[in-house]
C-alpha positions in Angstrom: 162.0 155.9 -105.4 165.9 156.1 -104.4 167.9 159.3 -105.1 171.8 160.0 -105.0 172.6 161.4 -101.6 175.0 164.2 -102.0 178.2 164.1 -99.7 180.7 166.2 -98.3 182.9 165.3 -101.1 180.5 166.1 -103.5 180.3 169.8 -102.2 183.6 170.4 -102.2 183.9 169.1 -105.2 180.8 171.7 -106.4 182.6 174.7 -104.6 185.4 174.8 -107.5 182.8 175.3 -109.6 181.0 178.0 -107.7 183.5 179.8 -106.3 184.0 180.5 -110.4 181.2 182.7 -110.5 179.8 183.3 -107.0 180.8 186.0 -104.1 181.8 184.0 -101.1 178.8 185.5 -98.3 179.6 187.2 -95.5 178.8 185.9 -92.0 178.1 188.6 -89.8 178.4 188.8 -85.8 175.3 191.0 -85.2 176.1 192.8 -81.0 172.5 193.8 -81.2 170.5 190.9 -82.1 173.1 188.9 -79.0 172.3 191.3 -76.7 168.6 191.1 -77.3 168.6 186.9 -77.8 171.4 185.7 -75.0 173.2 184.2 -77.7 176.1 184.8 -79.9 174.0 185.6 -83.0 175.7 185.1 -87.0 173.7 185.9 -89.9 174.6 184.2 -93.1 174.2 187.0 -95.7 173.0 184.9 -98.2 170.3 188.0 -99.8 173.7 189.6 -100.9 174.0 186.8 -103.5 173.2 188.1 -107.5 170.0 186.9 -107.3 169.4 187.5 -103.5 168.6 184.3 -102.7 171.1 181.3 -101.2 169.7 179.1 -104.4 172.1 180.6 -106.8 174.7 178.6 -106.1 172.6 175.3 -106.8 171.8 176.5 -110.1 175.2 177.6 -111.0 176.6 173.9 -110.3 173.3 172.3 -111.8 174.0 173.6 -115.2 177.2 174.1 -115.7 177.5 170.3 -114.6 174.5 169.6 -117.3 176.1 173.0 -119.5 176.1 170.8 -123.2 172.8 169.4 -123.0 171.2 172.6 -121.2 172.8 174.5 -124.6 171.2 171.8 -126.8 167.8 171.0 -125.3 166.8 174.6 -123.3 165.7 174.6 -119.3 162.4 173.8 -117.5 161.8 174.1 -114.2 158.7 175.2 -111.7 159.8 178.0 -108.8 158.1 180.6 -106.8 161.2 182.6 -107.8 164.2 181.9 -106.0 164.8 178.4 -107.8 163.5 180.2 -111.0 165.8 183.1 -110.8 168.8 180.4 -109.7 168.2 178.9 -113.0 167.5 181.6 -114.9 170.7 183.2 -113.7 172.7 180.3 -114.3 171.3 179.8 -117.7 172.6 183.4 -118.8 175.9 182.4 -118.0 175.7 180.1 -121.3 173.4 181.6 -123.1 170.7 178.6 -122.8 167.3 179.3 -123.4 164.8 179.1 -120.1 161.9 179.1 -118.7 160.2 179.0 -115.3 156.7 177.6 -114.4 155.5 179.7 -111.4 152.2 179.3 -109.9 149.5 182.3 -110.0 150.2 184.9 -106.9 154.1 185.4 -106.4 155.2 188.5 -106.1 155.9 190.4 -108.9 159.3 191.8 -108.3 160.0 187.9 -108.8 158.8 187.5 -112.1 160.4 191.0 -113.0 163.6 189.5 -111.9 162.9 186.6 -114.3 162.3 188.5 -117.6 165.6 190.9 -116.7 167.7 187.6 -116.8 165.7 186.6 -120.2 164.1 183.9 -118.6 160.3 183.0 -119.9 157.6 183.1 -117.4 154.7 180.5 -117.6 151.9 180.9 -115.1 150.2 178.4 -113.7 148.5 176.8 -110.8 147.6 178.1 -107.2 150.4 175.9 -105.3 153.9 175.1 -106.2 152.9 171.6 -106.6 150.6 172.5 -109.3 153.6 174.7 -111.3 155.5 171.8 -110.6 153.6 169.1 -112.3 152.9 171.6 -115.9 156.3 172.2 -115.7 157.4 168.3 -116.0 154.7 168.2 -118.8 155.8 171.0 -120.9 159.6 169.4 -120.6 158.2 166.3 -122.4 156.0 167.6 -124.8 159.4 169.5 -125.9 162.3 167.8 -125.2 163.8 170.4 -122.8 165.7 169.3 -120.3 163.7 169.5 -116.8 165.0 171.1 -113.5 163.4 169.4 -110.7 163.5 172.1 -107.9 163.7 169.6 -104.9 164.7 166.4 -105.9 167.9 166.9 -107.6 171.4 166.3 -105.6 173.5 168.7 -107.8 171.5 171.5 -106.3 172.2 170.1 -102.8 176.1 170.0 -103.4 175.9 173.3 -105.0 173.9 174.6 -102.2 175.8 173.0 -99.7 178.7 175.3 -100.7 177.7 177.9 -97.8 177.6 175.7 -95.0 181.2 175.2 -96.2 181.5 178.6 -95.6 179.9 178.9 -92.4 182.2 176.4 -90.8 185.4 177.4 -92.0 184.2 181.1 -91.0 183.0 180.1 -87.2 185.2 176.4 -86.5 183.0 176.7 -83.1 179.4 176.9 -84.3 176.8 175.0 -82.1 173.9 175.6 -83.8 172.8 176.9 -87.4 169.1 177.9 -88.1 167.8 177.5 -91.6 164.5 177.6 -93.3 162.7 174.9 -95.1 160.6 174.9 -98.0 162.1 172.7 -100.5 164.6 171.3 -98.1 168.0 171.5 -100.1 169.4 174.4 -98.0 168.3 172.3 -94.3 169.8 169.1 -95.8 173.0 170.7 -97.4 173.6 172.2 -93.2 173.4 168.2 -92.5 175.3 167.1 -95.0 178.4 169.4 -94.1 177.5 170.2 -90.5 177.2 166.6 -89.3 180.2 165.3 -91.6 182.7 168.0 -89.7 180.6 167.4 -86.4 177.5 165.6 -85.1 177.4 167.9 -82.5 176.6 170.6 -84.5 172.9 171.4 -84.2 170.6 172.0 -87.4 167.5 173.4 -86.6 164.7 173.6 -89.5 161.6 176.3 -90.1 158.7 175.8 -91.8 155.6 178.0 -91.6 152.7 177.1 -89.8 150.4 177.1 -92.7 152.6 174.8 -94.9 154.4 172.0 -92.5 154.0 168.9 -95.0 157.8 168.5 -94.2 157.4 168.9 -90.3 154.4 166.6 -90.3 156.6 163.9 -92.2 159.3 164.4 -90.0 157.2 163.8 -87.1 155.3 160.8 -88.5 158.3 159.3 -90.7 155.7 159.3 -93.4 156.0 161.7 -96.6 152.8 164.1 -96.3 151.2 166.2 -98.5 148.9 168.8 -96.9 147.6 170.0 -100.5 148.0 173.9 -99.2 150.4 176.0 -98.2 148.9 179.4 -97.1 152.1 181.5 -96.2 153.2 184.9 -96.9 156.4 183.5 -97.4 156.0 182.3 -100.9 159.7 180.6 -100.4 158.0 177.9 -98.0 154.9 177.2 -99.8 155.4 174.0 -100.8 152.2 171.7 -100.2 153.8 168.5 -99.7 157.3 166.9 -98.4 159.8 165.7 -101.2 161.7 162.3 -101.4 165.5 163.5 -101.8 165.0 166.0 -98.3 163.4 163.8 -96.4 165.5 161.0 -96.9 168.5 163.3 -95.6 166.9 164.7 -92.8 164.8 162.3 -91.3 167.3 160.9 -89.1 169.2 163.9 -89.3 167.8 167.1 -88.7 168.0 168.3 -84.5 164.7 170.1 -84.6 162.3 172.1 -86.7 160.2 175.1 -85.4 156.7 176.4 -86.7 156.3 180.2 -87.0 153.6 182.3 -87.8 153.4 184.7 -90.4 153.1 187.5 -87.9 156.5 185.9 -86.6 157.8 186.1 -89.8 157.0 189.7 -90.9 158.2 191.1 -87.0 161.9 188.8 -88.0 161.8 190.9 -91.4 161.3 194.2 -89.5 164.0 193.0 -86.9 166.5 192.4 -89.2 166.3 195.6 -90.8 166.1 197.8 -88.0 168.9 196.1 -86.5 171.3 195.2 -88.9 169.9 197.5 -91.9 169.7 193.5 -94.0 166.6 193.8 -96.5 165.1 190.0 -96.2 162.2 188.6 -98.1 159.6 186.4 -95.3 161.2 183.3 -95.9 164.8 184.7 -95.9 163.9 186.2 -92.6 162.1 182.8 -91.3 165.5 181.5 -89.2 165.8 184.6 -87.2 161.2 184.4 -86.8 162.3 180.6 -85.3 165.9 182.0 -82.9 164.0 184.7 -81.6 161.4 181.8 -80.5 163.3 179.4 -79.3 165.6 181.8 -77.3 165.5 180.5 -74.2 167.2 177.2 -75.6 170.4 179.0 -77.2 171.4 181.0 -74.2 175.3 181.3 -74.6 175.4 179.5 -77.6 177.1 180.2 -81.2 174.3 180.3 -83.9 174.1 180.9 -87.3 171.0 182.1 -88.4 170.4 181.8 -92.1 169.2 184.7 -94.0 168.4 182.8 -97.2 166.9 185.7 -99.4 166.4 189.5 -99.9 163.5 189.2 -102.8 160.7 190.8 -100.7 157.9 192.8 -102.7 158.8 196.8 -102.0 154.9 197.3 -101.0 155.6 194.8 -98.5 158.5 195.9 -97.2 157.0 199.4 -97.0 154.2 198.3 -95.0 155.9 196.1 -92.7 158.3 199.0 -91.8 155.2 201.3 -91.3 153.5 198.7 -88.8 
């Protein structure tokens, strides 16, 4: 199975599009999170999007590249929420009809997010993988026309529009952080980053209890691990996809394992030092810096906060701990 790489054409060409309807993000120089890391520290405020999450600006491009037939035939696609609400969001735009496929357990502030954007909500499943698959089925049986969250390149070029950003904002980066679940956010940093400058550094995360795309990475073999136990419901995905791996395989600098304990201390970290609201996965780049610390002394990193959608019980607790 071959897919269309994306290219840094094909993101510039998606920013004229996005730029239509989306806030350029701020990247922000945090003096407190240098002084405590020993490195120049640049959060990409990607939770300040509409929809909080970084994944807006894939759906944005995805259907208003595909806006006649998404009018005619309705949207499909599986999420844990982000992807969903990217879709869902982008669908309103046009006035398409939607719906999202989510798998039993995410949060609700997610699906509430989905139904304020008029989005249908089908459960079903205990893993993404599982949403995924009904989702594909339920396109068929009805002719809609069928979102694949992972393996489709528009999302990438869309995507791809914030490592734009982040370049033109800091011409001297060395290093940028970013999370992976899916992997369009990870391979979008390639596909910009090491187009501009192979030197640039792109460092992946993935939780500890769903790696399928770090153990592909470090066997060259797509995995699937059937489970991904995470609190961050933004990189529970059970296996590794085609379209991501076959960017950053050769590509990718590094990718770092946290915990979930890692996680929720990088959520409480981020709020308490730059008063940024992040959801676990969003605040998974700065779990994986404040790791791997000792590596990016003096350095210029940008650390990607790729979503603020965190459950408020959640949030209350962690801030409590």
């Amino acid at each position: 199975m071959s897919f269309y790489i994306p290219t840094l054409k094909d993101v510039f060409k998606a920013r004229k599009v996005v730029s239509k309807y989306l806030p350029r993000t701020p990247l922000v120089y945090s003096r407190k999170l240098t002084r405590l890391m020993g490195f120049n520290v640049y959060l990409k405020l990607e939770n300040l999007q509409p929809t909080k999450a970084f994944k807006v600006r894939g759906g944005v491009y995805y259907v208003q590249s595909r806006k006649d037939d998404a009018l005619k035939r309705g949207l499909i696609t599986a999420s844990t929420g982000n992807h969903g609400q990217s879709i869902a969001y982008a669908g309103s735009l046009i006035g398409a009809k939607v719906i999202i496929v989510m798998p039993y357990g995410v949060p609700q502030i997610k699906i509430d997010a989905l139904h304020a954007l008029g989005a249908e909500i089908v459960l079903h499943g205990n893993v993404y993988e599982e949403a995924r698959e009904y989702a594909e089925k339920l396109a068929k049986e009805n002719n809609m026309l069928y979102v694949h969250g992972i393996n489709e390149p528009l999302l990438y070029a869309g995507v791809g529009t914030m490592h734009l950003e982040n370049i033109e904002d800091l011409p001297d980066v060395d290093v940028i952080i970013n999370p992976i679940g899916g992997g369009s956010g990870a391979s979008s940093a390639v596909i910009v980053a090491k187009s501009i400058d192979k030197n640039i550094k792109v460092i992946g995360v993935q939780a500890e209890n769903a790696q399928s795309f770090y153990l592909s990475w470090k066997t060259g073999i797509l995995t699937s691990t059937g489970r991904a136990n995470t609190i961050a419901e933004g990189l529970a995905t059970s296996r590794a996809y085609e379209l991501p791996f076959s960017i950053l395989k050769n590509q990718i600098d590094d990718i770092i394992l946290v915990s979930d304990d890692e996680i929720l201390k990088a959520v409480k970290l981020l709020l308490e030092t730059e008063g940024q609201v992040a959801e676990p996965s969003g605040a998974a780049a700065l779990a994986a810096a404040y790791k791997i610390r000792d590596k990016l002394q003096g350095l210029n990193v940008v650390i990607m906060v790729t979503g603020g959608n965190i459950d408020p019980q959640l949030l209350k607790k962690i801030v409590n701990e």
